[in-house]
C-alpha positions, 0 to 999 in steps of 0.5 A, a space after each residue: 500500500 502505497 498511501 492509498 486514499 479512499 475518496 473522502 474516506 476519514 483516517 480512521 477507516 484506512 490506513 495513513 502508510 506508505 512506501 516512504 515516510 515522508 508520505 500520506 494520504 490526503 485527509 478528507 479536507 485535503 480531498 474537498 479542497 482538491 476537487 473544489 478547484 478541480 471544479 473551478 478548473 473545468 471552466 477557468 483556465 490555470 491562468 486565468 484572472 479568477 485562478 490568478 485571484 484564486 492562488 491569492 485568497 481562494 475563499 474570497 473568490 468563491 464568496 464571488 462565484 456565480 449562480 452557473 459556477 459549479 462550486 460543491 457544496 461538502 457535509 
């Protein structure tokens, strides 16, 4: 097992090894934060004004989002 992640799976219900000690998988918040980006991504390019701001205050940005963004919405 090479820092496996179960998608949005809590610590507790995996395991947090891998092949390297500097590694882990990432946590739960890690994942929802990956794939809100992930999101924002499939409309904006990288380099795009919004994720130029984004990389700034990445919060402030999706208090900005419109009603077309597909931002998810985490438990």
């Amino acid at each position: 097992m090479d820092a496996w992640v179960g998608f949005l799976e809590h610590a507790a219900n995996r395991p947090t090894r891998g092949t390297r000690p500097d590694v882990r998988p990432f946590s739960v918040d890690e994942q929802e934060r990956i794939l809100t980006v992930g999101a924002c991504l499939t409309c904006h390019q990288g380099d795009s004004p919004a994720m130029r701001a984004a990389v700034v205050d990445f919060r402030a940005v999706l208090r900005r989002a419109r009603a077309r963004c597909a931002v998810p919405v985490w438990d």
